[in-house]
PDB file of N, CA, C and O in Angstrom:
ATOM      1  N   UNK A   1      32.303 -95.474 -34.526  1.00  0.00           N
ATOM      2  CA  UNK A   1      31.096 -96.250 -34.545  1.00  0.00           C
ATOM      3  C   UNK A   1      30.478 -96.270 -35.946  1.00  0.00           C
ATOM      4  O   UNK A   1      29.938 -97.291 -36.371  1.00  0.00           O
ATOM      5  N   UNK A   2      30.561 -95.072 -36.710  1.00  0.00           N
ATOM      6  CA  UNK A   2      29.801 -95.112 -38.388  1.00  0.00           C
ATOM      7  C   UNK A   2      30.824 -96.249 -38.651  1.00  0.00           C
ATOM      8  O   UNK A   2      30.380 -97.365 -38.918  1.00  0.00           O
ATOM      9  N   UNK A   3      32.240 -96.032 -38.590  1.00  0.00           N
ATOM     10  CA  UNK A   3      32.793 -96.766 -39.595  1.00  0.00           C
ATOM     11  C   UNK A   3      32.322 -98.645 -39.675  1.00  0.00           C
ATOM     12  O   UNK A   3      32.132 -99.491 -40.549  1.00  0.00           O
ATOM     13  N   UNK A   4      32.304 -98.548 -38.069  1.00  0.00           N
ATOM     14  CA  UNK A   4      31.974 -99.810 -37.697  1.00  0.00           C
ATOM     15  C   UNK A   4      30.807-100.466 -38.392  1.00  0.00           C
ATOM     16  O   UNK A   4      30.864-101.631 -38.784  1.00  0.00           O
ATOM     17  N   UNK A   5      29.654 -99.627 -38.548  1.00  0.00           N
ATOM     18  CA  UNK A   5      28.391-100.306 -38.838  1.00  0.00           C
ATOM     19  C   UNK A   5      28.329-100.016 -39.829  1.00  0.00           C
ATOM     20  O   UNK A   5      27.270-100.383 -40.338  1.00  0.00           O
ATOM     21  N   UNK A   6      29.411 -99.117 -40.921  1.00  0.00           N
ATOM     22  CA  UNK A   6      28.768 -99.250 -42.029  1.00  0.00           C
ATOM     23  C   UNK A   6      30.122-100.439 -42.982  1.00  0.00           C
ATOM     24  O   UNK A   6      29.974-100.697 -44.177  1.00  0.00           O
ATOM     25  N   UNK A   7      31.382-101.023 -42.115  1.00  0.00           N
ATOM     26  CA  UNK A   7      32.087-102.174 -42.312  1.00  0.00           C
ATOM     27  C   UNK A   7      31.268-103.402 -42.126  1.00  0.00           C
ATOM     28  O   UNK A   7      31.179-104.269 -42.996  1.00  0.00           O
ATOM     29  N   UNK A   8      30.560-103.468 -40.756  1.00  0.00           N
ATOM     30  CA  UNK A   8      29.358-104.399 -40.720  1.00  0.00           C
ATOM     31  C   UNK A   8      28.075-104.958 -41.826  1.00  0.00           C
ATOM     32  O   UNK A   8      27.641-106.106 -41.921  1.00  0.00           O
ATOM     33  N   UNK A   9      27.653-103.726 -42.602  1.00  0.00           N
ATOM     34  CA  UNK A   9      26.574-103.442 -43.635  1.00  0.00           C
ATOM     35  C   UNK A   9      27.617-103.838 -44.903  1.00  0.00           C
ATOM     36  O   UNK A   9      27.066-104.025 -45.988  1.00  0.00           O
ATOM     37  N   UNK A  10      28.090-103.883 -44.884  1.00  0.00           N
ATOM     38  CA  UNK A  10      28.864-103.789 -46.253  1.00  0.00           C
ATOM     39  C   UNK A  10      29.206-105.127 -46.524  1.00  0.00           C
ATOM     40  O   UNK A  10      28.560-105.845 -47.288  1.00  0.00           O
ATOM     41  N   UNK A  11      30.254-105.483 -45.884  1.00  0.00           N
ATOM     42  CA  UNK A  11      30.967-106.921 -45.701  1.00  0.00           C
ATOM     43  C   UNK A  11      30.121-108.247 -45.274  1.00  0.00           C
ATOM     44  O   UNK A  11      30.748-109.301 -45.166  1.00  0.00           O
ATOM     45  N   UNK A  12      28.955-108.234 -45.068  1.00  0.00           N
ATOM     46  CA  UNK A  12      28.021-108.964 -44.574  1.00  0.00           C
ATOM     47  C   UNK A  12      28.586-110.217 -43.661  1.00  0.00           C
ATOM     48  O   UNK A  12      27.942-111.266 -43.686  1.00  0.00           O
ATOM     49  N   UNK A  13      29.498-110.146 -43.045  1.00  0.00           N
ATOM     50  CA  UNK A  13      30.349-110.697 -41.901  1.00  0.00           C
ATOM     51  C   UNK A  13      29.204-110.677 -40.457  1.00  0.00           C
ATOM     52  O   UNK A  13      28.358-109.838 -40.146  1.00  0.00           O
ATOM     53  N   UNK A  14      29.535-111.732 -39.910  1.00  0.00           N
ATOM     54  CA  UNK A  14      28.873-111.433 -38.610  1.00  0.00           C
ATOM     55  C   UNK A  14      29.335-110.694 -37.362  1.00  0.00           C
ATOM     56  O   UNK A  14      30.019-111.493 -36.724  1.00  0.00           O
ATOM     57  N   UNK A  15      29.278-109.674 -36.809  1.00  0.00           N
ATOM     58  CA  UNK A  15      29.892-109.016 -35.975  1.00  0.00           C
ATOM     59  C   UNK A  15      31.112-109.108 -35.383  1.00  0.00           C
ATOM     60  O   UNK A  15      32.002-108.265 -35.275  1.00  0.00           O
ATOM     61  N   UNK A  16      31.014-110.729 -34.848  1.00  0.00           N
ATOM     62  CA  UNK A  16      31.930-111.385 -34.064  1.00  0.00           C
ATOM     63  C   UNK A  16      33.486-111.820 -34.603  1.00  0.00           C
ATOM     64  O   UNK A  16      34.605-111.922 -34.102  1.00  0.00           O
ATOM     65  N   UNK A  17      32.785-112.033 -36.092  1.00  0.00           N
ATOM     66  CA  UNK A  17      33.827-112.302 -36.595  1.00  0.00           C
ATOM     67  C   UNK A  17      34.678-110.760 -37.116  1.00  0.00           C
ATOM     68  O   UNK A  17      35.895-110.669 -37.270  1.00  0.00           O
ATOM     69  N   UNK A  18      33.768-109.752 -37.302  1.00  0.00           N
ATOM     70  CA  UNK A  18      35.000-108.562 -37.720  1.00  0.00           C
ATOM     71  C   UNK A  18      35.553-108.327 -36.177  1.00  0.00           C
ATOM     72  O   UNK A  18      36.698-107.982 -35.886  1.00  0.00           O
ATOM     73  N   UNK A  19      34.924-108.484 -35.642  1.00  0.00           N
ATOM     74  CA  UNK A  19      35.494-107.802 -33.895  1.00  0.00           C
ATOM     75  C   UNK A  19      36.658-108.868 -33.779  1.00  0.00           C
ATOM     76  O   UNK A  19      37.448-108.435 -32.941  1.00  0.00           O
ATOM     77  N   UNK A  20      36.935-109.656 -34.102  1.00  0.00           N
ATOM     78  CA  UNK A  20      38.326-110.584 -33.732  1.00  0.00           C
ATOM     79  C   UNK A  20      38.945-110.443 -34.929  1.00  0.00           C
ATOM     80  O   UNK A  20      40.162-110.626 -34.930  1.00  0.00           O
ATOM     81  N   UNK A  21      38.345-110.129 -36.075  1.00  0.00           N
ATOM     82  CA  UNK A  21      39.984-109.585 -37.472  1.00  0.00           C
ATOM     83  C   UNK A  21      40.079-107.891 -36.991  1.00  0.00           C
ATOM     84  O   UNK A  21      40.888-107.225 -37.636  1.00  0.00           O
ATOM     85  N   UNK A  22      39.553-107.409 -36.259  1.00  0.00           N
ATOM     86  CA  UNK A  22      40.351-106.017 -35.938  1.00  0.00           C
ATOM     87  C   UNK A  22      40.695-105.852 -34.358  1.00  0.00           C
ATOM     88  O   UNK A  22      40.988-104.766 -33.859  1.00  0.00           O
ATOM     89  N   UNK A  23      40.638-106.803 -33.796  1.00  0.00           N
ATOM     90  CA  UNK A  23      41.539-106.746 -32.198  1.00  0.00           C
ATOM     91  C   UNK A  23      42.393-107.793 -32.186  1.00  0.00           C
ATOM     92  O   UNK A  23      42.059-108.968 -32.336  1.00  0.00           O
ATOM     93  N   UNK A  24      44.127-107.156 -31.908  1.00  0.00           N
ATOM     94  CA  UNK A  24      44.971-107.847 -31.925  1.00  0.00           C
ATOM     95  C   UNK A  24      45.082-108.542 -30.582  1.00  0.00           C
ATOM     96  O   UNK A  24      44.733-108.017 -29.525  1.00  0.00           O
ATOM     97  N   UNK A  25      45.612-109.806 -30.702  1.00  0.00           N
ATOM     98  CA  UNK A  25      45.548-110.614 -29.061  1.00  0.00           C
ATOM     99  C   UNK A  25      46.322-110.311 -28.735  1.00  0.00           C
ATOM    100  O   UNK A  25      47.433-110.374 -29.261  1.00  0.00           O
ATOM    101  N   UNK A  26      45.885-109.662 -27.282  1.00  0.00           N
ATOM    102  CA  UNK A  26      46.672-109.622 -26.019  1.00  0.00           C
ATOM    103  C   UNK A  26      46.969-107.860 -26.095  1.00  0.00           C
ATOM    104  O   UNK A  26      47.643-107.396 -25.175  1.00  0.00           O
ATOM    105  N   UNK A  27      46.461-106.891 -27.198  1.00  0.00           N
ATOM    106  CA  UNK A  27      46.469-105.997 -27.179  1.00  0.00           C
ATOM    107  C   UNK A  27      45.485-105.028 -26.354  1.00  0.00           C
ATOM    108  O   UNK A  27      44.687-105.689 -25.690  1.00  0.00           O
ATOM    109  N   UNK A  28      45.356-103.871 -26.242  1.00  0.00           N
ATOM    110  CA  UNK A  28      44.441-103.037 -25.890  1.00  0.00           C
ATOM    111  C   UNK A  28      43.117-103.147 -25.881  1.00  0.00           C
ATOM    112  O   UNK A  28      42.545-103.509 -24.853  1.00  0.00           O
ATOM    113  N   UNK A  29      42.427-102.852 -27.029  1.00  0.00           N
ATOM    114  CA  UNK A  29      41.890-103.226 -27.424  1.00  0.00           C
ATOM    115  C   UNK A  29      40.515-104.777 -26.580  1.00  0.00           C
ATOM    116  O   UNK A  29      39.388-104.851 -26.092  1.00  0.00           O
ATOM    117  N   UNK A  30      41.692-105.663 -26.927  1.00  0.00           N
ATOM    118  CA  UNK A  30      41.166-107.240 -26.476  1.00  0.00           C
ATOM    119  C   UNK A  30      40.883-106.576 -24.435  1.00  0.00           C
ATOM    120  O   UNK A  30      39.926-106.488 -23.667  1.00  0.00           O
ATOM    121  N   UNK A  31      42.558-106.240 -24.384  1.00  0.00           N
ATOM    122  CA  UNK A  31      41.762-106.208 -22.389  1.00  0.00           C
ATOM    123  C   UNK A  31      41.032-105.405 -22.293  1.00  0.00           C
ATOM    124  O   UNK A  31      40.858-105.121 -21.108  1.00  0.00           O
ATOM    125  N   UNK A  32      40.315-104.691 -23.122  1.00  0.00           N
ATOM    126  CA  UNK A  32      39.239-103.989 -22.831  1.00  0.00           C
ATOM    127  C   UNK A  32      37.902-104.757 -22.494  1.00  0.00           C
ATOM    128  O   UNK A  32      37.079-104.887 -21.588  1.00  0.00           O
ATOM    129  N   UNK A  33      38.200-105.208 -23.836  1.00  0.00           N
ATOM    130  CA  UNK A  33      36.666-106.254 -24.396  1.00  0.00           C
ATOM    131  C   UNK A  33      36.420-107.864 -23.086  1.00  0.00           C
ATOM    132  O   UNK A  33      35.375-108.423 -22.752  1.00  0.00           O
ATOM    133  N   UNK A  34      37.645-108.105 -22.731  1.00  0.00           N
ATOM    134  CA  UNK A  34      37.808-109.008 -21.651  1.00  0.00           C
ATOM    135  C   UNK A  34      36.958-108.197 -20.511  1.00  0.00           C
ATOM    136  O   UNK A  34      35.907-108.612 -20.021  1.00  0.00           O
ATOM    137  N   UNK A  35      37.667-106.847 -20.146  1.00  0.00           N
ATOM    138  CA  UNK A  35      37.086-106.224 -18.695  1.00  0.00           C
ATOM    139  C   UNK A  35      35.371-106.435 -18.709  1.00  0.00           C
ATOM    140  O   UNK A  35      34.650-107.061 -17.932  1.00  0.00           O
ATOM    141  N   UNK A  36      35.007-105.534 -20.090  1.00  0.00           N
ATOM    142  CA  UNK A  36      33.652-105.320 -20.385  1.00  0.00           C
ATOM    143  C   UNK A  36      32.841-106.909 -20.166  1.00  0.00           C
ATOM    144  O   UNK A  36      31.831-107.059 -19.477  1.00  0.00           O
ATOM    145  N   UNK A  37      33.381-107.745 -20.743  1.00  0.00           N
ATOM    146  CA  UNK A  37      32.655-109.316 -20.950  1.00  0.00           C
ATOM    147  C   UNK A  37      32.497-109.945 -19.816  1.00  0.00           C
ATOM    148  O   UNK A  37      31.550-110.705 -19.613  1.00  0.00           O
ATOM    149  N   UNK A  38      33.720-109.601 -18.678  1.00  0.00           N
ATOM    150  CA  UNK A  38      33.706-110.225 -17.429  1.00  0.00           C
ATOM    151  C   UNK A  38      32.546-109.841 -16.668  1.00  0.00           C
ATOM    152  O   UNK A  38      31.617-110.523 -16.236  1.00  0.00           O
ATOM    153  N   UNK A  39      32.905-108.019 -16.555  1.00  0.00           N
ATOM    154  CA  UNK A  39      31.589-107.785 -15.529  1.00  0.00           C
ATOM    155  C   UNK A  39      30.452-107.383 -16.282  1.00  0.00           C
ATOM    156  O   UNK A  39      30.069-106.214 -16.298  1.00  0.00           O
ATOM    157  N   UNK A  40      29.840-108.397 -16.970  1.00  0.00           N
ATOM    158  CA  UNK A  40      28.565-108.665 -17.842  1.00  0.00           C
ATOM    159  C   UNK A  40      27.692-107.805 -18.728  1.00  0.00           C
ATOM    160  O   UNK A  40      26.462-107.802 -18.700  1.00  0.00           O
ATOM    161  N   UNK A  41      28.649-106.899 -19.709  1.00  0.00           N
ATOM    162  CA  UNK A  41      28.436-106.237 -20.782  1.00  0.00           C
ATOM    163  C   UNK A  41      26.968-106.770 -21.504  1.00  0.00           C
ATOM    164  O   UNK A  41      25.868-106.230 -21.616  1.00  0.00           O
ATOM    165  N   UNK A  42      27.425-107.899 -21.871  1.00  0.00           N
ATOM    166  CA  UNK A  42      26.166-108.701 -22.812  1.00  0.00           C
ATOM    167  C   UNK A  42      25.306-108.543 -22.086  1.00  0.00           C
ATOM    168  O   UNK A  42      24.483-107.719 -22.485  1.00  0.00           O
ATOM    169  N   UNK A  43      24.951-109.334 -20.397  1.00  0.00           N
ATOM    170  CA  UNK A  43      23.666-108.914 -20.202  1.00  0.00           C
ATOM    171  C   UNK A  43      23.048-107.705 -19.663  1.00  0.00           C
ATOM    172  O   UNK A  43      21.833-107.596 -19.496  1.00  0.00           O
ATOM    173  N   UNK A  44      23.828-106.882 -19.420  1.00  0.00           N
ATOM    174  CA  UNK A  44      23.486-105.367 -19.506  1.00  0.00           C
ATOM    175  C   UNK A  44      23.049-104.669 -20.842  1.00  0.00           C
ATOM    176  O   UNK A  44      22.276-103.719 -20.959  1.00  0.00           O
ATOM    177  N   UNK A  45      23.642-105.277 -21.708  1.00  0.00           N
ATOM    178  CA  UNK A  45      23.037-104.872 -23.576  1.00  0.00           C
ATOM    179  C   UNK A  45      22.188-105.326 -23.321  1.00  0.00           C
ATOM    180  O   UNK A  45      21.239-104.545 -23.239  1.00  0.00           O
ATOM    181  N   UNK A  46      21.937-106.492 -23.084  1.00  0.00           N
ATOM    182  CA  UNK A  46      20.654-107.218 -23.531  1.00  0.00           C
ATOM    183  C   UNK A  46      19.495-106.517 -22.507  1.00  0.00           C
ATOM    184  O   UNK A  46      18.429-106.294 -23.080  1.00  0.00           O
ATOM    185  N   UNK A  47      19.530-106.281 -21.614  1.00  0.00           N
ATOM    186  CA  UNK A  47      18.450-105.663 -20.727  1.00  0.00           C
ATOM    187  C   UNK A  47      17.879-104.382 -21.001  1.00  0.00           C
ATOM    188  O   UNK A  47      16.682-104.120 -20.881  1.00  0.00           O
ATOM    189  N   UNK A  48      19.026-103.367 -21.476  1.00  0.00           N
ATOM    190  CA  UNK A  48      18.266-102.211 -21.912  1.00  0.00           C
ATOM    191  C   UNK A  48      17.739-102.476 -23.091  1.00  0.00           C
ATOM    192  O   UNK A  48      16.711-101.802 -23.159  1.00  0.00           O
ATOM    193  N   UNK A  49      17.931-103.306 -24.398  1.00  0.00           N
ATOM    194  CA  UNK A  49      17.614-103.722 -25.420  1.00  0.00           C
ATOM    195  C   UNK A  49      15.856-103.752 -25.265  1.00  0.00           C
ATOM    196  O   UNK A  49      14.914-103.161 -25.792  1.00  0.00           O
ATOM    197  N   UNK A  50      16.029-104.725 -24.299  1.00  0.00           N
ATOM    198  CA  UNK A  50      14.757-105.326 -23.615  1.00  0.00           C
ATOM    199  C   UNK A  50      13.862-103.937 -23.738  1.00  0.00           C
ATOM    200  O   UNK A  50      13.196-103.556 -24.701  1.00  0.00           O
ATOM    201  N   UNK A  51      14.008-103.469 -22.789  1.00  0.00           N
ATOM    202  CA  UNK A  51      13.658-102.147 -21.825  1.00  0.00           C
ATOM    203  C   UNK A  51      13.050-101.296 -22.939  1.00  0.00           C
ATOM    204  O   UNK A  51      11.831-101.137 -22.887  1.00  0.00           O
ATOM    205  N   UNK A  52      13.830-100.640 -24.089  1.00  0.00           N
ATOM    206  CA  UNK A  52      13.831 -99.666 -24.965  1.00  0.00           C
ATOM    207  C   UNK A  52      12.343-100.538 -25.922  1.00  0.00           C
ATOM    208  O   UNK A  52      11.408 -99.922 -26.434  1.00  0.00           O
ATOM    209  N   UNK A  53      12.530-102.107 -25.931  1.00  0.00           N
ATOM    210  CA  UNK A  53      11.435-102.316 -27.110  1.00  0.00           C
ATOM    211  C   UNK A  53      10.223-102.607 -26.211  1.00  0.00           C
ATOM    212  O   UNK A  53       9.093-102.467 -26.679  1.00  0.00           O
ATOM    213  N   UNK A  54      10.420-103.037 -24.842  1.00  0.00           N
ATOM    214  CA  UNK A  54       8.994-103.064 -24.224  1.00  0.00           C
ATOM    215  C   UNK A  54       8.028-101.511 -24.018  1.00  0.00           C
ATOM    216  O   UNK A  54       6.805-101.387 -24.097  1.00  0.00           O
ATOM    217  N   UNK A  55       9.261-100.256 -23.683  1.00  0.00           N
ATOM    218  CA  UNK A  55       8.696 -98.927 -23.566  1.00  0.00           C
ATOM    219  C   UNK A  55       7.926 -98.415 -24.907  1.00  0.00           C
ATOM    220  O   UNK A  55       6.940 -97.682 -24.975  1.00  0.00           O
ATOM    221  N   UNK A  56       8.646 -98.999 -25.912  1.00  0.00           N
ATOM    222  CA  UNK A  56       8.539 -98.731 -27.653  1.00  0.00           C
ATOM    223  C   UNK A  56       7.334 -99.001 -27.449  1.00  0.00           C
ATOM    224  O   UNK A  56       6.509 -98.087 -27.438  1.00  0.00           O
ATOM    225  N   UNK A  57       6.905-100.518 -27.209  1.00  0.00           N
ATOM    226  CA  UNK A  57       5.284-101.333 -27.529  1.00  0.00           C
ATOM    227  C   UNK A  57       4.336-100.473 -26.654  1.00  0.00           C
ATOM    228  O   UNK A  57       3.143-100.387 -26.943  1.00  0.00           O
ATOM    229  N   UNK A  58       4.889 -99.814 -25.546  1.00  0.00           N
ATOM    230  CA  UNK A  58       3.829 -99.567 -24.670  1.00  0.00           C
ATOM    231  C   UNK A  58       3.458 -97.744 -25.664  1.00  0.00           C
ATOM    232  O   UNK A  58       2.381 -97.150 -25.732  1.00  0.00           O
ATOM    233  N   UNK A  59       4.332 -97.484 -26.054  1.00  0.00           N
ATOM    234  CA  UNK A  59       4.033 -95.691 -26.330  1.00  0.00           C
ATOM    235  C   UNK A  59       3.228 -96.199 -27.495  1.00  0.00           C
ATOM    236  O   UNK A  59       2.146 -95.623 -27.616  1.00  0.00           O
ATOM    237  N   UNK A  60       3.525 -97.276 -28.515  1.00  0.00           N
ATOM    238  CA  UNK A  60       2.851 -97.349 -29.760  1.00  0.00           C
ATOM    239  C   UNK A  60       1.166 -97.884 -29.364  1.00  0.00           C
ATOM    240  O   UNK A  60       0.302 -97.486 -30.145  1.00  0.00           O
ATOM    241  N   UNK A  61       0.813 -98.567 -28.444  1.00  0.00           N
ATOM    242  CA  UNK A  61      -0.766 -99.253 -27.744  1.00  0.00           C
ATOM    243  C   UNK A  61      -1.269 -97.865 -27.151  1.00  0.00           C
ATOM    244  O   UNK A  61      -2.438 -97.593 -26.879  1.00  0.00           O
ATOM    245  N   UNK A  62       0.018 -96.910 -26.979  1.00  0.00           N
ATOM    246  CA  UNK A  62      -1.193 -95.632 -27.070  1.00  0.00           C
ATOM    247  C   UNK A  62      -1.493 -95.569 -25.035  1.00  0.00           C
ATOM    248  O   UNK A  62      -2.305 -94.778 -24.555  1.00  0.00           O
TER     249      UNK A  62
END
């Protein structure tokens, strides 16, 4: 994961695009990212995302 985000920070590439120059098709890797995408990875990121910055606003209003 460091290496990842600090290849991300560096290369100023957009995510998507390093995540498809380092997973070979039809490899490991990819049927992973397929399993995860099918049964709805993204909007499970996106919900705790949610979650973590609405709890954030509420501890910072005190």
């Amino acid at each position: 994961m460091i290496g990842a985000g600090k290849m991300l920070a560096e290369s100023g590439a957009e995510p998507g695009t390093l995540r498809a120059n380092v997973t070979s098709p039809n490899g490991t890797t990819a049927a992973a990212l397929k399993v995860l995408e099918d049964n709805g990875l993204g909007e499970i990121f996106s919900q705790a995302l949610t979650a973590a910055r609405d709890r954030s606003r509420e501890l910072a209003s005190g």
